[in-house]
C-alpha angles and dihedrals in degrees: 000000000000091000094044085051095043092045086057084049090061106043115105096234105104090031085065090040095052087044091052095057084040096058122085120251105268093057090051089051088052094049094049084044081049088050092053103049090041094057076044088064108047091050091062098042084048094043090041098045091049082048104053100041084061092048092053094037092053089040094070100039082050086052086051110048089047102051089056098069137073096210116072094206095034085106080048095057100039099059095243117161129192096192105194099033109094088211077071090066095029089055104042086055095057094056090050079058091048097048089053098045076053097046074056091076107036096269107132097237075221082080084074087075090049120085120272128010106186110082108129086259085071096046092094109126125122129212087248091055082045093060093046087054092048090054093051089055091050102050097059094047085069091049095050090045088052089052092050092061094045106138096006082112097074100045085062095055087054096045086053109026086044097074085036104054088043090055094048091056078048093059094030093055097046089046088061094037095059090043092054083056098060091046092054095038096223121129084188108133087223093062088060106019089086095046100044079048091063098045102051080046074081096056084047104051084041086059098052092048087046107047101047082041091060096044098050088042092055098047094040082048089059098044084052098053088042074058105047087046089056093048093049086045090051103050085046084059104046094043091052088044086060096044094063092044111050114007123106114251122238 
């Protein structure tokens, strides 16, 4: 019972409370900002990091389920959805695109939805309907990457204003501590000891936002960019797999 009473003595807990009412106004202004951006941050690190697991986790079922069959737009045709993973959109997208290059021709992009599409009367794409394809594709991979890194602005602005706006309470606080001093016209370390306490509680709070924010911004960073290779794999992939399907050879 005497260690468990001397290990709540020493926790910091009432020392930064008791730095808290000590400090002046502005730098209790500054720690409340630091707490809301803090509980900011983590949001988005636990919402992103949801997100992105079942976008990874549906990505590969999606792979999977493409690459086992002949057919590029069999999943198409099938009505089969992969709701999370942004290659569903990409994908479905690129077929759109496919069914109108077809249109093109005189093929009812409805045919899409028929059996198979690759007798040599279907094979009527050009290199230049190809193009136009590609950049469909790749157009809605940077839309789909843009959407990846929403918010992940933020979450920078926390991982880099956090330690400076601490620092700036800091400054602030001894500042007026110091000030205080002259006005009272003690040097006694207890007349600013309270006061200097307070300020450096800013650095402190600016620390613990910045350090779990650059750590949660550097691992959802990687998963983002896992995910972007794999989009840019992907449309690669689909584009040569219509190619060889329904483009004309040369």
């Amino acid at each position: 019972m005497d260690i468990f009473n001397s290990m709540l003595v020493s926790m910091p807990i009432a020392d930064i409370a008791s730095a808290f009412w000590d400090s002046t106004l502005p730098g209790k202004a500054i720690v409340i900002v630091l707490f809301l951006g803090s509980a900011g941050a983590w949001t988005i690190m636990w919402t992103k990091g949801v997100q992105l697991r079942f976008a990874s986790a549906t990505t590969s079922d999606f792979l999977d389920a493409f690459r086992s069959e002949r057919i590029p737009t069999s999943m198409f045709t099938k009505r089969e959805e992969y709701g999370g993973t942004p290659l569903n959109t990409i994908y479905k997208e690129g077929c759109k695109a496919l069914g109108g290059e077809l249109q093109a021709h005189g093929i009812d992009p409805d045919d899409l939805l028929l059996g198979d599409m690759t007798s040599e009367a279907h094979r009527r794409l050009s290199l230049n309907q190809l193009e136009t394809l590609r950049a469909v594709v790749d157009r809605n991979v940077a839309e789909e990457a843009l959407n990846l890194e929403n918010q992940m602005g933020l979450l920078a602005t926390a991982v880099s204003a956090a330690p400076f706006l601490g620092l700036l309470g800091t400054v602030w606080g001894v500042m007026d501590a110091f000030a205080g001093m002259a006005q009272s016209g003690s040097a006694a370390l207890s007349a600013v000891a309270p006061g200097i306490s307070g300020a450096l509680l800013t650095t402190i709070v600016g620390l613990l936002v910045a350090l779990p924010s650059m750590i949660g911004y550097n691992l959802l960073s990687a998963h983002i960019r896992r995910i972007s290779v794999q989009m840019d794999n992907f449309s690669q992939e689909f584009v040569s797999s219509i190619q060889n399907t329904y483009v004309i050879e040369a």
